[in-house]
C-alpha positions in Angstrom: 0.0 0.0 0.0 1.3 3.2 -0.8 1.8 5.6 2.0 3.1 9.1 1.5 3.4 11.1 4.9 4.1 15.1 4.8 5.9 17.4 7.8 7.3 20.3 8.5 4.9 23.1 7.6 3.8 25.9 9.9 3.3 29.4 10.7 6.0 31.8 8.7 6.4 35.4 8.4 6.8 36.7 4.6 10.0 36.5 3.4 10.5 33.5 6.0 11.7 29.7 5.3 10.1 26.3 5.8 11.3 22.9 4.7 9.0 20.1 3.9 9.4 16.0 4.1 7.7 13.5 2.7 8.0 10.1 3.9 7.3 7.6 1.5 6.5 3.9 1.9 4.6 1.0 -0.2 6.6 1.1 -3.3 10.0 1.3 -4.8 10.7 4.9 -3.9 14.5 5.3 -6.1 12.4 4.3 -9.3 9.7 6.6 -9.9 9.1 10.2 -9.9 7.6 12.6 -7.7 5.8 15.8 -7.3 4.4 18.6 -4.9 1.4 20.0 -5.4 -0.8 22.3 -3.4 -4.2 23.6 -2.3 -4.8 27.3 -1.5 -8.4 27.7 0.7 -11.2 27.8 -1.5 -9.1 27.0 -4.7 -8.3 23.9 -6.7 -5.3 21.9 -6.8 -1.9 23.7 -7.5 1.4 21.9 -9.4 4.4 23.0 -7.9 7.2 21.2 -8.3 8.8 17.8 -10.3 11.7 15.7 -9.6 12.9 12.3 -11.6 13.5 9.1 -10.1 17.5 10.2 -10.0 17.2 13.8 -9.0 18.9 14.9 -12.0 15.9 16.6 -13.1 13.1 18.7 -12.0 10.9 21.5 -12.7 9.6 24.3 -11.2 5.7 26.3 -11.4 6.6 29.9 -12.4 5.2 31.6 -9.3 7.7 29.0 -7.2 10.9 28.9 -9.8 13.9 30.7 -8.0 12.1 30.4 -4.7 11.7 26.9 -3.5 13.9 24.0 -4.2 12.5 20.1 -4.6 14.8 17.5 -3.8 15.1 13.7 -2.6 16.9 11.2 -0.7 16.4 7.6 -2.5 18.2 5.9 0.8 15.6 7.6 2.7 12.7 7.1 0.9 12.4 11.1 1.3 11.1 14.1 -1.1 11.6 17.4 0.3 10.9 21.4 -0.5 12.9 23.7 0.6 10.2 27.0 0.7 12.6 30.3 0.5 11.0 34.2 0.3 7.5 32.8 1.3 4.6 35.1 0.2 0.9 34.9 1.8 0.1 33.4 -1.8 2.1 30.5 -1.0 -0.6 29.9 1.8 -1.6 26.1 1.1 -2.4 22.5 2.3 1.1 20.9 0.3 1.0 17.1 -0.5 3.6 15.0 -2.1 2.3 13.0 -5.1 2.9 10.1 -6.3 0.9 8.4 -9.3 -2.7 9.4 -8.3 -1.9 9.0 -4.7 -1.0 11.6 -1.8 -0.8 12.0 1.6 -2.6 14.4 4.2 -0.9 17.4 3.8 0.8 19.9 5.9 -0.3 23.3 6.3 1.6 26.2 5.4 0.5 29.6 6.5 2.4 33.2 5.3 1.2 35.8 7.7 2.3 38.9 9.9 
C-alpha cells in the first residue's frame, strides 16, 4: 500500500523559510518520480514542483521557480521542498504526489 506522509509546515512570516518531508512507503521509492502540489483555501489543486527518479531533473511552477527547491533522498525514501522568500500566496495545504496517490498534507500559512 502506498503511503506518503508530509511534515514540516507551519506558521511563517513573509520573506521567511520552511522545509518540507515526505515520507514515503509501499513502493520502490529510487524508481519513480515525484511531485508537490498544493491547495490554497477555496481554490483547486496547484502543481508545484517535479523531480525524476535520480534527481537529476526537476521542474519548477513559475510563481515557485527561483524560490523553493525540490529535492530527494532515495536511501531515505524522502522528497523534500525547501520554501525560500515565502509570500501569503504560498498559503496552502502541500501534499507530495505520487501516481494518483498523496498524503494528508501539511499546512503552510504566510502571515504577519
Amino acid at each position: 500500500e502506498v503511503r506518503l506522509v508530509e511534515s514540516g509546515g507551519g506558521l511563517v512570516q513573509p520573506g521567511g523559510s520552511l522545509r518540507l518531508s515526505c515520507a514515503a512507503s509501499g513502493f520502490t521509492f529510487s524508481l519513480y518520480s515525484m511531485s508537490w502540489v498544493r491547495q490554497a483555501p477555496g481554490k483547486g489543486l496547484e502543481w508545484v514542483s517535479f523531480i525524476n527518479s535520480g534527481g537529476g531533473t526537476t521542474s519548477y511552477a513559475d510563481s515557485v521557480k527561483g524560490r523553493f527547491t525540490i529535492s530527494r533522498d532515495n536511501a531515505k525514501n524522502t522528497l523534500y521542498l525547501q520554501m525560500n522568500g515565502l509570500k501569503p500566496e504560498d498559503t496552502a495545504v502541500y501534499y507530495c504526489r505520487f501516481a494518483n496517490s498523496r498524503g494528508q498534507g501539511t499546512q503552510v500559512t504566510v502571515s504577519s
